[in-house]
N, C-alpha and C positions, 0 to 999 in steps of 0.2 A: 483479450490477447495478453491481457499481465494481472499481474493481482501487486496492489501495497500495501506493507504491511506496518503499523505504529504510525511516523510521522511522514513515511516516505511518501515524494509523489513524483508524477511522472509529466508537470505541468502541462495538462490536459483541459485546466477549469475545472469550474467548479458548478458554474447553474446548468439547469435541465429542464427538459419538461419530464414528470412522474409517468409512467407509464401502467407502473402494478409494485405490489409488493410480494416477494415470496419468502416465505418461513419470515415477516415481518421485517423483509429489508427493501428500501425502495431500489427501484427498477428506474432509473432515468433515461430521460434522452439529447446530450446536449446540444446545443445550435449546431456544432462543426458537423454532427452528423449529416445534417442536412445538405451541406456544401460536399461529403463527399459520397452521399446518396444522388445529388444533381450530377457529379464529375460521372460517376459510375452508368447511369444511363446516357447520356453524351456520350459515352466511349463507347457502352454496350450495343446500344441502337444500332448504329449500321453493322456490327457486327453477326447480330441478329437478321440483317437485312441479306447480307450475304449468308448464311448459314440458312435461313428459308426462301429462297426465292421468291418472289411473291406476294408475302405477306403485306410489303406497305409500310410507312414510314407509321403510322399510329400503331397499326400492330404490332411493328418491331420493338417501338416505345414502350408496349404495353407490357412486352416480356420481357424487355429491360427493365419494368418498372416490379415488376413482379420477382424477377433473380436480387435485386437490390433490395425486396421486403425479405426473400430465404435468407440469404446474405446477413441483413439483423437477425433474424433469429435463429441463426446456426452460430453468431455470434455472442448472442446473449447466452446462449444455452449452454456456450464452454464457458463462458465468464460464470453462469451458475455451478457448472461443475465447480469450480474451484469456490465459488461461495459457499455450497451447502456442506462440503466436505470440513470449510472453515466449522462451519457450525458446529458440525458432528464431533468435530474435536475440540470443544467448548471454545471458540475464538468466536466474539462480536465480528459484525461484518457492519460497517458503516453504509455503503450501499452499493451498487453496480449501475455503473455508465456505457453508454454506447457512447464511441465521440468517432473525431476524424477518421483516426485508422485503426479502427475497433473496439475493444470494450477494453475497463480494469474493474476489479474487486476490491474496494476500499476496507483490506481488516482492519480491526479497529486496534491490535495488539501485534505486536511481533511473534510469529509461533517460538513455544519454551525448547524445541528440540530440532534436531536436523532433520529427523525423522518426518515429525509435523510438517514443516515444511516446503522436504520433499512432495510429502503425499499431498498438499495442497495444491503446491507447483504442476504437480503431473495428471491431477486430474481433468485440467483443463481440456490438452491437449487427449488424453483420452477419450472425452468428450468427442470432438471432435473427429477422431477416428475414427469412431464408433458411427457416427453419423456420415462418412463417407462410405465406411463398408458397405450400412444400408442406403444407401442413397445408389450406392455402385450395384448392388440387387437392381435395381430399381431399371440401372442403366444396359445392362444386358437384361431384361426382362421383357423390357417394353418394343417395341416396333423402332426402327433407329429415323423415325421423321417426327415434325409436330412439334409444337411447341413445347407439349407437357414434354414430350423423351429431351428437347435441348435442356429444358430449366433444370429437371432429373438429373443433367451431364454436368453441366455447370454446378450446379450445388453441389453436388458429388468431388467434384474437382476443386471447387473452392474450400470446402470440408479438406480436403487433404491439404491443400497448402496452408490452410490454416496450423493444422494442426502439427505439419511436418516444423515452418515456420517460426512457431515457438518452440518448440524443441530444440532448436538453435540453443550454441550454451553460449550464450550471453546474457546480462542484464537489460534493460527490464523483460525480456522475456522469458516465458515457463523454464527450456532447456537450463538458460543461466542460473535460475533460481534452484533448479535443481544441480548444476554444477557446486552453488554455494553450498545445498544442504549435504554436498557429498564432502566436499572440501571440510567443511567445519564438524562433521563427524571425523574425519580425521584427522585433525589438528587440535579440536578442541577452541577454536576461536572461529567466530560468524566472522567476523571483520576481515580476515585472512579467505574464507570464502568469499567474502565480499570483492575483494583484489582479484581470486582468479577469474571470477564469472566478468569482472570488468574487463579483464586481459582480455577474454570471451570473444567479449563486446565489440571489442577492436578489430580482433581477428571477423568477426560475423560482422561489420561492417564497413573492413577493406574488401572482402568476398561479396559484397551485394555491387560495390562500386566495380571491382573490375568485372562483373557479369554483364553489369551495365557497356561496361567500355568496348568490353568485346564485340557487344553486339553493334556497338555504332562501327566500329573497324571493320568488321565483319557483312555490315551493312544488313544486319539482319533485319526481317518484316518487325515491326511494329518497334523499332530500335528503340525510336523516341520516347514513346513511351514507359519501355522500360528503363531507361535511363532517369528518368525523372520518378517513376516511381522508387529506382530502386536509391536514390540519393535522398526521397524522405526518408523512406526507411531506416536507411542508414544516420540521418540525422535523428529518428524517432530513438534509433536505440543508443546511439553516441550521448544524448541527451539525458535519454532515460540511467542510462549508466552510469553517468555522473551525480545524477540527484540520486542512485540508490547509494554512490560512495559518500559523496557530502553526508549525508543520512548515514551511513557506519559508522564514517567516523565523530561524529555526536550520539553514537551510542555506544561508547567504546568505556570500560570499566576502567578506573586506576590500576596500574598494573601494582600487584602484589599487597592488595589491601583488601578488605574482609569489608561487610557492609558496618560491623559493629565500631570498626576503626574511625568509621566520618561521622559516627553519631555523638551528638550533645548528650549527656545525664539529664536527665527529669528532675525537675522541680516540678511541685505540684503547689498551687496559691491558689487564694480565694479569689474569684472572680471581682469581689468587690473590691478587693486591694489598692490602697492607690497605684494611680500608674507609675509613677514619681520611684515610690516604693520598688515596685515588681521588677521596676530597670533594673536599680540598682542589687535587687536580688538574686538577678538571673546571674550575672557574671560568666558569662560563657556558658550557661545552661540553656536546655529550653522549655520552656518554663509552659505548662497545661495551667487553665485559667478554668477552676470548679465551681459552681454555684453550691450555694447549702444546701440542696438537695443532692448531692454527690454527681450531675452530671457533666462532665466537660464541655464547656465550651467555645473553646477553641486555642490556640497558641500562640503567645503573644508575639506581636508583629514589633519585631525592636524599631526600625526606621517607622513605625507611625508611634509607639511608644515615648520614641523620641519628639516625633513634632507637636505630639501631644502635652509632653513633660513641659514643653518652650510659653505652653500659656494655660495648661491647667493640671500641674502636677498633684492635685489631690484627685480629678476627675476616677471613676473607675478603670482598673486597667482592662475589665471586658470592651472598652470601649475603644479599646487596641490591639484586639484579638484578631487573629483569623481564621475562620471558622475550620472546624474538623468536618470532612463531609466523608464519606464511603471510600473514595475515590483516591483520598490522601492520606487513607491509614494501611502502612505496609506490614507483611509479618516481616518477621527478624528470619526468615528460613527461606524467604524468595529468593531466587535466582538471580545474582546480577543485570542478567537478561532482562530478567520482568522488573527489577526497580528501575533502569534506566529506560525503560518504554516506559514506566508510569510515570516518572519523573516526565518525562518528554512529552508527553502527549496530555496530564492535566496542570492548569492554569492556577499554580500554585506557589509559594514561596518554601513553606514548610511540610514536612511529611509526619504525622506520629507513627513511630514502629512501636509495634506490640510481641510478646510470646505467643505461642500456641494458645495461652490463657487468657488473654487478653488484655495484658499486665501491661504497661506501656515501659518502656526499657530503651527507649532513644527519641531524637527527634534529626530528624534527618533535613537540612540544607540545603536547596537547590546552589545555590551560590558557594559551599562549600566543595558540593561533591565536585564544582564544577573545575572550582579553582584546584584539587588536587587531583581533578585530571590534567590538567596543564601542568603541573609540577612532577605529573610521571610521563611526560612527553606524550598525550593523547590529548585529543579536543575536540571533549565532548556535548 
């Protein structure tokens, strides 16, 4: 029912049990599911019991227990929507959870466009449609008694509240996410998308509370019920809303600064160097550490350089390197977008930027870029 994207979450946990993998992403399923796969037949059971006369307290059980297996997998199936589409448009997907109250898409990147985004956001919920339409076949086709035509009705209806549901324009849900991709193709800033879909948020969860209210005033059948459900909900997305803002604004660019502007000059040093040496040579550079064979291996880490110089300043200064891996080397032509998703999401201090050629031509600072987001009034 949501997808996150780079570092955001929508704290839901994190362990599972694996269920499968598709196009190579695990399929989990976490504890809380359980707990609201046991609420869901509790409540469905005698409803079931009423709706077949008859049938019996096991049997009812049984086709509650059966709408709450459709139920996961009309679930997972929109959470695939939005996974596979991630794919299609070259975005890693970390994996897809079922938990309490539904499933998320774990991307592993932030999409580079509003476009992206959109179309990941709304596949979901297409999904979803698409699977009530036929399910709604199903439901004028069949004989209107039995257990198979209720489960048919019910998934059919749950398919649509699913899918109308996230369509809501708030965060964390599909609608929101695509209110941001709209917002931010107009404006030209995600972060400012990010503000309206939380406005969303708000507005879609004073609307869930007074539907609730009404219906206690109102003393409508099954009041209680909705009232309590509709006040998670509303905490799910009040919740979720905040952790995708906290999460913009730590990906928020220095205003009016270029990537080249926060970069250090290159020094290039022999790995064997002392490290003693390589300190004092960097001088506000950042300095690549080569072996003789012309490979880099890696950029020297001043605070270990330094604790190092304190008891063995001729030691080599590879030996206060930190290693260059795939993962922390950026072009010079990335997107603000994509350097602060990769800043944010790998476990690093330093970044080497390279040209098109592969020339290295900066070395990029966690700790700088961070500090001169704070100095153009952002905090990142």
């Amino acid at each position: 029912m949501a997808t996150t994207a780079g570092g955001e979450r929508t704290g839901t946990g994190t362990a599972g049990l694996q269920l499968c993998r598709v196009s190579g992403v695990p399929v989990l399923l976490s504890p809380s599911w359980w707990l609201g796969a046991a609420v869901i037949v509790l409540l469905y059971t005698p409803l079931v019991g009423r709706l077949l006369p008859g049938s019996g307290v096991w049997a009812s059980a049984l086709v509650a227990t059966a709408f709450t297996v459709f139920l996961a997998g009309s679930v997972l199936l929109h959470e695939l929507g939005h996974c596979l589409v991630a794919l299609r448009l070259g975005l890693p997907v970390r994996r897809v959870r079922l938990f309490l109250l539904g499933g998320i898409s774990e991307i592993a990147r932030t999409p580079p466009t509003p476009f992206r985004e959109g179309l990941i956001a709304a596949a979901g919920p297409a999904v979803s449609l698409v699977l009530a339409a036929c399910t709604g076949v199903g439901w004028f086709a069949l004989q209107p008694h039995g257990a198979v035509w209720l489960l048919v009705v019910q998934t059919c209806v749950a398919n649509l509240a699913v899918g109308v549901f996230n369509l809501l324009p708030g965060l964390p849900l599909d609608g929101g996410r695509m209110v941001r991709a709209a917002t931010w193709k107009l404006t030209e800033d995600r972060h400012r998308g990010t503000i309206a879909a939380v406005v969303g948020a708000g507005a879609v969860a004073v609307g869930l509370l007074c539907w609730a209210l009404v219906g206690v005033v109102t003393e409508a059948q099954g009041r209680w019920l909705r009232l309590a459900v509709c006040v998670l909900m509303a905490w799910f997305v009040i919740a979720g809303a905040v952790s995708e803002y906290s999460a913009g604004r730590r990906e928020r660019w220095p205003r009016g600064m270029e990537l080249r502007d926060l970069l250090r000059p290159v020094l290039q040093l022999p790995a064997e160097s002392p490290v003693g040496d390589a300190l004092l040579a960097a001088a506000g550079r950042g300095v690549v550490l080569v072996r003789a064979d012309g490979v880099a291996v890696g950029l020297l880490d001043e605070d270990k350089a330094v604790r190092l110089v304190d008891t063995s300043p001729r030691e080599p200064a590879e030996r206060a390197a930190e290693e260059i891996r795939p993962e922390t080397v950026l072009l010079d032509s990335e997107s603000p977008e994509a350097v602060l998703h990769r800043v944010g999401s790998v476990s690093a201090g330093q970044f080497l930027v390279v040209d098109q050629d592969g020339k290295p031509c900066g070395v990029l600072r966690r700790s700088e870029l961070r500090a001169a987001a704070r100095r153009r009034g952002t905090n990142p």
